[in-house]
N, CA, C and O of each residue as an XYZ file, in Angstrom:
700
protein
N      93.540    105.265    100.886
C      93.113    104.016    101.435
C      91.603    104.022    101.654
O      90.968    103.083    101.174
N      90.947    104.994    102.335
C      89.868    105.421    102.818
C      88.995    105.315    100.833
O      87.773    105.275    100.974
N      89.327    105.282     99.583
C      88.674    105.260     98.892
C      88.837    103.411     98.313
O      88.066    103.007     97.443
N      89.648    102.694     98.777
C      89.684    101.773     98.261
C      88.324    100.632     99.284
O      87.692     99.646     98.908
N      88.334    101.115    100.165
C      87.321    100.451    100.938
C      85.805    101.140    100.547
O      84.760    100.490    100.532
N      85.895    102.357    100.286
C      84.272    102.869     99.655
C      84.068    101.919     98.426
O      82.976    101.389     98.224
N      85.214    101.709     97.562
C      85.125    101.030     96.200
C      84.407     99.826     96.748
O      83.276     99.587     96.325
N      84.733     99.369     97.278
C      84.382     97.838     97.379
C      83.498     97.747     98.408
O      83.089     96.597     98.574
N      83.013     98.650     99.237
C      81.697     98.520     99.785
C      80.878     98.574     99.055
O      79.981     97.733     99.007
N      81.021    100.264     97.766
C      79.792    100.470     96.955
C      79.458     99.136     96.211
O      78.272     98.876     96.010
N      80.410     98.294     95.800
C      80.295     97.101     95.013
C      79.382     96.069     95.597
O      78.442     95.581     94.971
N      79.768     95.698     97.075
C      79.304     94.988     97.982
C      77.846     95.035     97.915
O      76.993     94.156     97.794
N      77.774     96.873     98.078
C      76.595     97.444     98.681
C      75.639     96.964     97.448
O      74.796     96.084     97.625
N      75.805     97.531     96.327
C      75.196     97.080     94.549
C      74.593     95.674     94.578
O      73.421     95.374     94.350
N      75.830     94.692     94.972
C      75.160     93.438     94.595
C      74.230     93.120     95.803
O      73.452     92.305     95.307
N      73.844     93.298     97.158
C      73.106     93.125     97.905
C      71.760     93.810     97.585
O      70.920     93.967     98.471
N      71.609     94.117     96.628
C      70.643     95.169     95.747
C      70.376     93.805     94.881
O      69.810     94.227     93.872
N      70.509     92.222     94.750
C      69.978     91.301     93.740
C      68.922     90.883     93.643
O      68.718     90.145     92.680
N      67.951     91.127     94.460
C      66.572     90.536     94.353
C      65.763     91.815     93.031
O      64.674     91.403     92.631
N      66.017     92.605     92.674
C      65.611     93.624     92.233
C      65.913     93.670     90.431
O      67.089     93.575     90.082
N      65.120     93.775     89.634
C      64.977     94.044     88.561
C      65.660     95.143     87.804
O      65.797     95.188     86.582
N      66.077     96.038     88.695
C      66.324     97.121     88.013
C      67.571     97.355     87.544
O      68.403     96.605     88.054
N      68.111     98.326     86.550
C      69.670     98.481     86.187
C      70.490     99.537     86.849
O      71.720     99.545     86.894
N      69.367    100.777     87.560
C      69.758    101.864     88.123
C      71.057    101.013     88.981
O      71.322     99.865     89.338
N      71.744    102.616     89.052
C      73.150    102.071     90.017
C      72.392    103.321     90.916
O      71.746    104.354     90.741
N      73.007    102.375     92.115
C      72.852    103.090     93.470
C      73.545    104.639     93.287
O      73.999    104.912     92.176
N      73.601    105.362     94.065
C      74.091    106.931     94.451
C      75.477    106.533     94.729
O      75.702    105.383     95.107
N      76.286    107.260     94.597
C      77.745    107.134     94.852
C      78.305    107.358     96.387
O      77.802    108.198     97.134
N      78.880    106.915     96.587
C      79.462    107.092     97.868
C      80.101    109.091     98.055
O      80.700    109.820     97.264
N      79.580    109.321     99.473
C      80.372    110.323    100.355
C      79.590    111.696     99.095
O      80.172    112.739     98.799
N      78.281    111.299     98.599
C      77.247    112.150     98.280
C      78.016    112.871     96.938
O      77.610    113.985     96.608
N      79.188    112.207     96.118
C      79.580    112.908     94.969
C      78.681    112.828     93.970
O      77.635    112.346     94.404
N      78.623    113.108     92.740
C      78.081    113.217     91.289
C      78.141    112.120     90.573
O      79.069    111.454     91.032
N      77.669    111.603     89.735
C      78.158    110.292     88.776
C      77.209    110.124     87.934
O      76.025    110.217     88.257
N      77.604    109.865     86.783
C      76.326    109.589     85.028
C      76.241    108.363     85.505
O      77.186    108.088     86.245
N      75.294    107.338     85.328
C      74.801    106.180     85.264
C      74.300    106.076     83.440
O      74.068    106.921     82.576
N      74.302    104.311     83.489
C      73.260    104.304     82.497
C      73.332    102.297     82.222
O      74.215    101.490     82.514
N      71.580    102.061     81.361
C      71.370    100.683     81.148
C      71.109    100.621     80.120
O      70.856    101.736     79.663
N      71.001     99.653     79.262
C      70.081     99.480     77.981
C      70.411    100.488     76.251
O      69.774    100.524     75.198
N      71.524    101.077     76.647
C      71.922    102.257     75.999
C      73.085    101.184     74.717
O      73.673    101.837     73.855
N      73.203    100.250     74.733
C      73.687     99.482     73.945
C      75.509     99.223     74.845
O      76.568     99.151     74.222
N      75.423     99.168     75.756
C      76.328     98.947     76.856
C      76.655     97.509     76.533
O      75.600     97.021     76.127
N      77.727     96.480     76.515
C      77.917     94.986     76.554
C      79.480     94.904     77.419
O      80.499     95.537     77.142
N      79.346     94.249     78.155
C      80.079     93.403     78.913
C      80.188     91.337     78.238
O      79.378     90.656     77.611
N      80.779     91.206     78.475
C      81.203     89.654     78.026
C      82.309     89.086     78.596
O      83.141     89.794     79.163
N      82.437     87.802     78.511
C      83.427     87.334     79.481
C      83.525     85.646     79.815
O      82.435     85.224     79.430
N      84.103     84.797     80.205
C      84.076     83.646     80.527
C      84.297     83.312     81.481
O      85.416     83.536     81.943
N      83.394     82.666     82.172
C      83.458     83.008     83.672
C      83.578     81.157     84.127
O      82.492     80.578     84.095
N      84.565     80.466     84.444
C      84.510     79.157     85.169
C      84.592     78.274     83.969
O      84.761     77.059     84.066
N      84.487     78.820     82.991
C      84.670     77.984     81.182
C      83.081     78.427     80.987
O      82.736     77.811     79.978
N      82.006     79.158     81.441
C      81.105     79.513     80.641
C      80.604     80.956     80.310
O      80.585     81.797     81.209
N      80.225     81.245     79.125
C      79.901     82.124     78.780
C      79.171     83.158     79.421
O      78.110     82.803     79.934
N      79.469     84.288     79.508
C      78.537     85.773     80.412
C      78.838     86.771     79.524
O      79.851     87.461     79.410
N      77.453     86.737     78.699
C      77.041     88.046     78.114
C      75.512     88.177     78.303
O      74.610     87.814     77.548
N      75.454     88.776     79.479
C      74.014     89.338     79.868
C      73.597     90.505     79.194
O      74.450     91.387     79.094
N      72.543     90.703     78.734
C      71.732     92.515     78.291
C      71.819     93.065     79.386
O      72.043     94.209     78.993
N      71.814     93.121     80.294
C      71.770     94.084     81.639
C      73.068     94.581     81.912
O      73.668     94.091     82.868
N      73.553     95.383     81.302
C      74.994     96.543     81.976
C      74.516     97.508     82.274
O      73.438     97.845     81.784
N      75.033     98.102     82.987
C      74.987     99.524     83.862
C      76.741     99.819     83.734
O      77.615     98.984     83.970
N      76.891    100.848     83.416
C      77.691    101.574     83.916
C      77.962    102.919     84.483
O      77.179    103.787     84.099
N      78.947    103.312     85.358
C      78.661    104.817     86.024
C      80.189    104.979     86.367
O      80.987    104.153     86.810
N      80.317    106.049     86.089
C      81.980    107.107     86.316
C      81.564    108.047     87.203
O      80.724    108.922     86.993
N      82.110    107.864     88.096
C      82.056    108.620     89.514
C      82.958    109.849     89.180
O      84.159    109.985     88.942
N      81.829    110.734     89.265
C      82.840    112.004     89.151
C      83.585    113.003     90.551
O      83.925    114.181     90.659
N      83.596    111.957     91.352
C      83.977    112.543     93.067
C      85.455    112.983     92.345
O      85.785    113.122     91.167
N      86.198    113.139     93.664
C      87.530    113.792     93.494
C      88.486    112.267     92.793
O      89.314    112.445     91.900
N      88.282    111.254     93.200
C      89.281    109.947     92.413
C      88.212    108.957     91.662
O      87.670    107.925     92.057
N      88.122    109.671     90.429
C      87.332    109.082     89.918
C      87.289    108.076     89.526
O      88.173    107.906     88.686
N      86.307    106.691     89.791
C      86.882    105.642     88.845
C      85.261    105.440     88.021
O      84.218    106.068     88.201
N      85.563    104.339     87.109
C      84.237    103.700     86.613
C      84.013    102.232     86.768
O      84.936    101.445     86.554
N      82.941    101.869     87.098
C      81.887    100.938     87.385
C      81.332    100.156     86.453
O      80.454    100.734     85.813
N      81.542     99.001     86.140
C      80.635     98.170     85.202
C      79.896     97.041     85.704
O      80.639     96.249     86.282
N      78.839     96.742     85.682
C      77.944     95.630     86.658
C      77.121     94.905     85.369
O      76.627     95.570     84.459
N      77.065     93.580     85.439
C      76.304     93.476     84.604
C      75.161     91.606     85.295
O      75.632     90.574     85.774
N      73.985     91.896     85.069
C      73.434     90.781     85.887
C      72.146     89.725     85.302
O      71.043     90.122     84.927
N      72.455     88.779     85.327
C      72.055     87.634     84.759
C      70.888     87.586     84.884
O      70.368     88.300     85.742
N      70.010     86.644     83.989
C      68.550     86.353     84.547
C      68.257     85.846     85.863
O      67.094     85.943     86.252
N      69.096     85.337     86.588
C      68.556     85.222     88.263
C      69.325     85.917     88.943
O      70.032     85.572     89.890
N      69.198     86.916     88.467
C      69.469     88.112     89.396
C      71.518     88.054     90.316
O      71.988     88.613     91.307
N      72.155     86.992     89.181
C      73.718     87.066     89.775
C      74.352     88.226     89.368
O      73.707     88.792     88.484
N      75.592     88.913     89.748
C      75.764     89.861     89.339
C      77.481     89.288     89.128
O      78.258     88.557     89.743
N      77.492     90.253     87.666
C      79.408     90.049     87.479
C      79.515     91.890     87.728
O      78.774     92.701     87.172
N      80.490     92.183     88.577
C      81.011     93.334     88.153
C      81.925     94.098     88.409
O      82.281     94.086     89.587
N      82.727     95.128     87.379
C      84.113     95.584     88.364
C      84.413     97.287     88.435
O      83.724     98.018     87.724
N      85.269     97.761     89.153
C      85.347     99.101     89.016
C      86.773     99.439     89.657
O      87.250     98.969     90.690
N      87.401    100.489     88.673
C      88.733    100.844     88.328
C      89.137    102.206     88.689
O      88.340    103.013     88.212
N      89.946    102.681     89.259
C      90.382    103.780     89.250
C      91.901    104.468     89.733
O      92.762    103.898     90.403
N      91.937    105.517     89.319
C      93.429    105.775     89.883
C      93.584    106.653     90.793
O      93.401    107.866     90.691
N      94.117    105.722     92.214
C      94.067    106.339     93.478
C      95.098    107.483     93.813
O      96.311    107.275     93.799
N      94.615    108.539     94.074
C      95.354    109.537     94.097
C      94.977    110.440     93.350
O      94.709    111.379     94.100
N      94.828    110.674     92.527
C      94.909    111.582     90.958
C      93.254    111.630     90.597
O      92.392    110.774     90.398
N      93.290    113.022     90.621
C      91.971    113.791     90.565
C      91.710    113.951     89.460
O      90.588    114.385     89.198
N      92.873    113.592     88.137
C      92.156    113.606     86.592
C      91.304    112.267     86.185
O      91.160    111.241     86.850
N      90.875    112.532     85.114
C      89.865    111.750     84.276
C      91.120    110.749     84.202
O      92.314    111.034     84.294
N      90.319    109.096     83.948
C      91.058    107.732     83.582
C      91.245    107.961     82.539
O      90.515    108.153     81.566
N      92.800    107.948     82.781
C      93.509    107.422     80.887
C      94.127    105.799     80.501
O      94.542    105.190     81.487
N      94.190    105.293     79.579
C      93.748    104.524     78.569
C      95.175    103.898     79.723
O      95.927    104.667     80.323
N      95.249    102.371     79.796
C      95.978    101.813     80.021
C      95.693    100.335     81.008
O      94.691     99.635     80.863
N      96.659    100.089     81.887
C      96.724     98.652     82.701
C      96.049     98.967     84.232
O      96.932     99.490     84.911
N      94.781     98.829     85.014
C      94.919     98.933     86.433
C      94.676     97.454     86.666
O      93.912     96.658     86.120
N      95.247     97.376     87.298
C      95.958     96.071     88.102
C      95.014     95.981     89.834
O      94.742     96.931     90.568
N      94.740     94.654     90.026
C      94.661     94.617     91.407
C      95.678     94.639     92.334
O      96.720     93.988     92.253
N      95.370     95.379     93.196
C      96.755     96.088     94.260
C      96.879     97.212     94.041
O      96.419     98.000     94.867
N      97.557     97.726     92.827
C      98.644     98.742     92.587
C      97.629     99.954     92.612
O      97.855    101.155     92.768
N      96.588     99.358     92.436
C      95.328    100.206     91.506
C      94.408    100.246     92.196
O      94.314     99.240     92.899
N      93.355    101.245     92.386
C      92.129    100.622     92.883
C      90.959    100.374     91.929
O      90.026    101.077     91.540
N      91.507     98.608     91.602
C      90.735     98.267     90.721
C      90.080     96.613     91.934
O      90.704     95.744     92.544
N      88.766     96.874     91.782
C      88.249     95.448     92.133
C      86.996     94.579     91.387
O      86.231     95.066     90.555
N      86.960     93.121     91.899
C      86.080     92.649     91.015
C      85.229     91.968     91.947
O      85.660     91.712     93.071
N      83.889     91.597     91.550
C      82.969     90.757     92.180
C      81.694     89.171     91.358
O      81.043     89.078     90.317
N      81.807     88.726     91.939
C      80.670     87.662     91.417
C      79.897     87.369     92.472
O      80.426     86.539     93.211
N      78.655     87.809     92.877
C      77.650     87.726     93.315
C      76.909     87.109     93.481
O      76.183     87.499     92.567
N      76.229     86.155     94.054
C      74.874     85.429     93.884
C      74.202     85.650     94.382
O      74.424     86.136     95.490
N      72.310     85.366     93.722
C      71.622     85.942     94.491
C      70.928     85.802     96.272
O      70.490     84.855     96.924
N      71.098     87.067     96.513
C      71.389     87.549     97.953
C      72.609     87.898     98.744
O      72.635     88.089     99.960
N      73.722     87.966     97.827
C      74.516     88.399     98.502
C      75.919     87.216     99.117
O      77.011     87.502     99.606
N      75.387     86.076     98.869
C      76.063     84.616     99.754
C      75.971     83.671     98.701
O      74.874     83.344     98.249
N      76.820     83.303     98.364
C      78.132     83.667     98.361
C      78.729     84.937     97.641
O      78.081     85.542     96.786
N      79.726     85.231     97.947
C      80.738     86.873     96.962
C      81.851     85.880     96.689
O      82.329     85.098     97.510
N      82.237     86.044     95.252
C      83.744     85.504     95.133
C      84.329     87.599     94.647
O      83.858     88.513     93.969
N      85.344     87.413     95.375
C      86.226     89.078     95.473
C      87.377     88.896     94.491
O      87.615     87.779     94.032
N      88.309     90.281     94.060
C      89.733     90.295     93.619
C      89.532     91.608     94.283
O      88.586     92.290     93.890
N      90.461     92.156     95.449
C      90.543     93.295     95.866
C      91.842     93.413     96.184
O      92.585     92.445     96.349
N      92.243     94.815     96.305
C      93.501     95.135     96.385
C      93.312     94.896     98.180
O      92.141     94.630     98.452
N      94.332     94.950     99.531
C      94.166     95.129    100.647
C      94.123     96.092    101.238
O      94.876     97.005    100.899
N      93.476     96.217    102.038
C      92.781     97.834    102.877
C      93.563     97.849    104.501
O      93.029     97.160    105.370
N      94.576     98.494    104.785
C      94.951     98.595    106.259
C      95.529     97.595    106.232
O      96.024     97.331    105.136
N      95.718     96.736    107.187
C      96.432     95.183    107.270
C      95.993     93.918    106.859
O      96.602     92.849    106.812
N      94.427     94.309    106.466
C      93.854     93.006    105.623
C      94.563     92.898    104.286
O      94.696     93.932    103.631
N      95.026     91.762    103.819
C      95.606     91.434    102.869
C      94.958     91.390    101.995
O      93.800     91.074    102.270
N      95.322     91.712    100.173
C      94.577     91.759     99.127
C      94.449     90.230     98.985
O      95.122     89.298     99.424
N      93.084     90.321     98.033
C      92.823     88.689     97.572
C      92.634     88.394     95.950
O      92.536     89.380     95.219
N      92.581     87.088     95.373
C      92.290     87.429     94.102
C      93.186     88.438     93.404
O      93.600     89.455     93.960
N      93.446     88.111     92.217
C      93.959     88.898     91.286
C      93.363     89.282     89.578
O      92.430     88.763     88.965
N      94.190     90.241     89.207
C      93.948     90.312     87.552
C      93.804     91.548     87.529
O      94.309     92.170     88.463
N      93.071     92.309     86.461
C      93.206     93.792     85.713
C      92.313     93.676     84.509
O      91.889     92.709     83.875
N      92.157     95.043     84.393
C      91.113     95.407     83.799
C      92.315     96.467     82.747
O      93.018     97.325     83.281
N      92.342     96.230     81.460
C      92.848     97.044     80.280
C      91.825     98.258     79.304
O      90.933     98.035     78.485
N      92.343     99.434     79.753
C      91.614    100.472     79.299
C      91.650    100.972     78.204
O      91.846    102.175     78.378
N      91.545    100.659     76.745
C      91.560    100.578     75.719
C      91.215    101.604     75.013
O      92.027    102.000     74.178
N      89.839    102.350     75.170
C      89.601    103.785     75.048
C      88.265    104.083     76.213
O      87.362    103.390     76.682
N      88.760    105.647     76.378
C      87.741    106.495     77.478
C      87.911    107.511     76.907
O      88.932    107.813     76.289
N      86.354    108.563     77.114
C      86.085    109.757     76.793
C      85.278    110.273     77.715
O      84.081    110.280     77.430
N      85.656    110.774     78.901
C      84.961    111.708     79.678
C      83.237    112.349     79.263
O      82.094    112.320     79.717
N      84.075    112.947     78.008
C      83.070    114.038     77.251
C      82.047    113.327     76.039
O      81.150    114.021     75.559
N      82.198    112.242     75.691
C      81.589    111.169     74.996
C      80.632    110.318     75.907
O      79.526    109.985     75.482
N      81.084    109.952     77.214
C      80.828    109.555     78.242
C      81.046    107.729     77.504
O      80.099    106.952     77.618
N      81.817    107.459     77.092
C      82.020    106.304     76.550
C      83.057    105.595     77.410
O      83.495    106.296     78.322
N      83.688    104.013     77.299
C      84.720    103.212     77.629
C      84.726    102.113     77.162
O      83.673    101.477     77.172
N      86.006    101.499     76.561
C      86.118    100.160     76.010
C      87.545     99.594     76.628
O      88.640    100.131     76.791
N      86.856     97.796     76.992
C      88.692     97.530     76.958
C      88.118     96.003     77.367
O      86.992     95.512     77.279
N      89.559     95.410     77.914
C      89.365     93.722     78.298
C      89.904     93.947     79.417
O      90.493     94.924     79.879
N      89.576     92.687     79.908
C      90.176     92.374     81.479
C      89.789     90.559     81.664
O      89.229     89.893     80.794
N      90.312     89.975     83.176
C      90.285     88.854     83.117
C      91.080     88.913     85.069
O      92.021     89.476     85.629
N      90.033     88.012     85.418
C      90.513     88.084     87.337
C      90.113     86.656     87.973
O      89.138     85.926     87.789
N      91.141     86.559     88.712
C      90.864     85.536     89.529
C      89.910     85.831     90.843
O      90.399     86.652     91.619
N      88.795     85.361     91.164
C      87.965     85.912     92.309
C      88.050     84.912     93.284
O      88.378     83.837     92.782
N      87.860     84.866     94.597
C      88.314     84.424     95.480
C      86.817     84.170     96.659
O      85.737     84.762     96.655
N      87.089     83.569     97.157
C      85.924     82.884     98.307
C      86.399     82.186     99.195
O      86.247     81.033     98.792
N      87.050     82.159    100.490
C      88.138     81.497    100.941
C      88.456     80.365    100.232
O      88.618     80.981     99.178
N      88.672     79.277     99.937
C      89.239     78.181     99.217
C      88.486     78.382     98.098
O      89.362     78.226     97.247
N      87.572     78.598     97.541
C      86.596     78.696     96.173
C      87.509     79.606     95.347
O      88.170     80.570     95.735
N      87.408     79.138     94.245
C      87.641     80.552     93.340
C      86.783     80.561     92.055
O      86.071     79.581     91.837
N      86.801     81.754     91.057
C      86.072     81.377     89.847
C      87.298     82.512     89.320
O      87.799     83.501     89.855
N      87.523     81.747     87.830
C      88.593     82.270     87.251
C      87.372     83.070     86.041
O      86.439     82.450     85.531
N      87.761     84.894     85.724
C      86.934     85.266     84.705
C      88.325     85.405     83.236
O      89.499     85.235     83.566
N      88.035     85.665     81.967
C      88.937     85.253     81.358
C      88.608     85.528     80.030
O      87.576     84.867     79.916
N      88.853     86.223     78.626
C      88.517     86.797     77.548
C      87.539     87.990     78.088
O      86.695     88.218     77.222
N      87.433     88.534     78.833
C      86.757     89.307     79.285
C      86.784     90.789     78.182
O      87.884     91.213     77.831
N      85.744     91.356     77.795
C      85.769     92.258     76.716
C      84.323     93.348     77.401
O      83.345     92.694     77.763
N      84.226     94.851     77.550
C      83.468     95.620     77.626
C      83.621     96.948     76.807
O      84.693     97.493     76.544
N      82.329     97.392     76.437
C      82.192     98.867     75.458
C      81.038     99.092     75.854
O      80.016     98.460     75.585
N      81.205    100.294     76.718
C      80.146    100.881     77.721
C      79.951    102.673     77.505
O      80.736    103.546     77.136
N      78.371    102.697     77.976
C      78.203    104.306     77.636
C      77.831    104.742     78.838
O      78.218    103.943     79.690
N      77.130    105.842     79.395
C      77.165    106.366     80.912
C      75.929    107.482     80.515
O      75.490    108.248     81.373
């Protein structure tokens, strides 16, 4: 539980980082290890509300703590941010190829604007707060040792009554 709330702080924490130019990803939570990387021919894409999001700016980073997941952020010319990060709670091996789901999974998503206000969320629920938003992220191929990942996904994000539906969603990312 205690990692599903780091997930989505570090996320939180990232996009409150929007006034800033840069692609670096922040340090990982609880001082673990993690590859980062930008500009490395990384693409994220996606349809976000019926319009198009394929920004040049991805970052991605695989947290190599004890539950590892990976991170994809990717952020627009005014500084909005789309981004999500997946992992399998419990299990100290490397992500293998398949479905994480919001809830089941600790998989979450974010849409950002700049400064932080508004966040539309898809998070699984932490303690007695209830999960919000839904959808999943499909893991198509990963290589630890390549430091590579490809797959689709598609989430409903949430803002109390607001939502933004994301949808053809497609990423092939390096680290």
């Amino acid at each position: 539980m205690r990692y599903r709330i780091l997930v989505v702080v570090f996320i939180l924490a990232a996009a409150a980082c929007g006034g800033s130019s840069s692609t670096t990803s922040p340090s990982p939570p609880n001082g673990g290890g993690s590859s980062s990387s930008s500009g490395n021919g990384s693409t994220l894409t996606a349809v976000i509300d019926g319009a198009t999001w394929n920004q040049p700016n991805v970052t991605a980073r695989y947290s190599l703590t004890n539950y590892k997941y990976l991170e994809v952020d990717s952020v627009d010319g005014s500084y909005n941010l789309f981004g999500f990060a997946f992992g399998k709670f419990g299990d100290t091996g490397d992500l293998t190829t398949g479905t994480y789901e919001i809830g089941p999974t600790n998989t979450n998503a974010n849409f950002v604007t700049v400064g932080g206000t508004p966040t539309w969320t898809a998070s699984p629920g932490v303690g007695t707060l209830p999960g919000k938003g839904s959808g999943r992220v499909v893991l198509t191929s990963f290589s630890a040792t390549a430091k590579t990942a490809s797959g689709t996904f598609s989430f409903t994000l949430v803002n109390g009554s607001s939502m933004k539906t994301v949808t053809n969603g497609t990423f092939s990312v390096k680290w």
